[in-house]
C-alpha positions in Angstrom: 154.6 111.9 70.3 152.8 113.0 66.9 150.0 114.9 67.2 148.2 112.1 65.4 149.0 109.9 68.4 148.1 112.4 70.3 144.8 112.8 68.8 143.7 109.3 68.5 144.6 108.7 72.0 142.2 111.4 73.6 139.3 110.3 70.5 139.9 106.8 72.7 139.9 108.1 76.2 136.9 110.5 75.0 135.0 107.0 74.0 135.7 105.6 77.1 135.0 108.6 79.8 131.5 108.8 77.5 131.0 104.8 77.9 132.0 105.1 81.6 129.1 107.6 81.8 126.8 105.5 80.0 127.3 102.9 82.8 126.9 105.4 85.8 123.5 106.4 84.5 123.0 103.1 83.9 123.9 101.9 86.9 121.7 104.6 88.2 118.6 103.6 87.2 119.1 100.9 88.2 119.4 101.6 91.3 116.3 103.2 91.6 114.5 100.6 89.9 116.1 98.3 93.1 114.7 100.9 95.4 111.4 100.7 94.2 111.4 97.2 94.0 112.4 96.9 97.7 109.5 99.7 98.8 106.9 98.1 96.9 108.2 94.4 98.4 108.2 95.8 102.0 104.3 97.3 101.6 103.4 94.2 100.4 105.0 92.4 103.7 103.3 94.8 106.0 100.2 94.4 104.6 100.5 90.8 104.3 101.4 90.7 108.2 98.5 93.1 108.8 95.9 90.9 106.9 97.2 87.6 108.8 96.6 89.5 112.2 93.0 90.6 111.3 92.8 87.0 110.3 93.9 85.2 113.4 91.6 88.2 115.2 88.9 86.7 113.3 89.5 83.0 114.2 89.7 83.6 117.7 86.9 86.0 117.5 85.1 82.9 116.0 86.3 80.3 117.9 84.9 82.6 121.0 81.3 82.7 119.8 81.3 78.9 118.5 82.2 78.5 122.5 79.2 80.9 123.4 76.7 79.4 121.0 77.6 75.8 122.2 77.1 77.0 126.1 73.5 78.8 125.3 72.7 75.1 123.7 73.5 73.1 126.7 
């Protein structure tokens, strides 16, 4: 094979191991956007199932002193 040949071919396999690694870290970030993503997505449900607890604590916390108010009235 000429080393023109030669030369061309590893100039093309050089473009595509650098696009390969353009990918990767692509790829990578990514990723760690995803992660992020997830974490702030699972806060947000834990808080949102700790703020409908305190609110159902709150109805039946209500709904106990409507039921006291209404037997000091009798």
């Amino acid at each position: 094979m000429p080393m023109k040949d030669t030369n061309g071919i590893i100039s093309n396999l050089d473009q595509m191991l650098n696009s390969m690694n353009n990918i990767n870290n692509a790829i990578g970030d990514l990723s760690q956007l995803t992660e992020q993503i997830e974490k702030w997505f699972t806060d947000k449900q834990k808080t949102y199932s700790k703020t409908e607890n305190e609110t159902k604590a709150l109805q039946l916390s209500n709904i106990r002193h409507e039921g006291d108010v209404l037997e000091h009235a009798k």
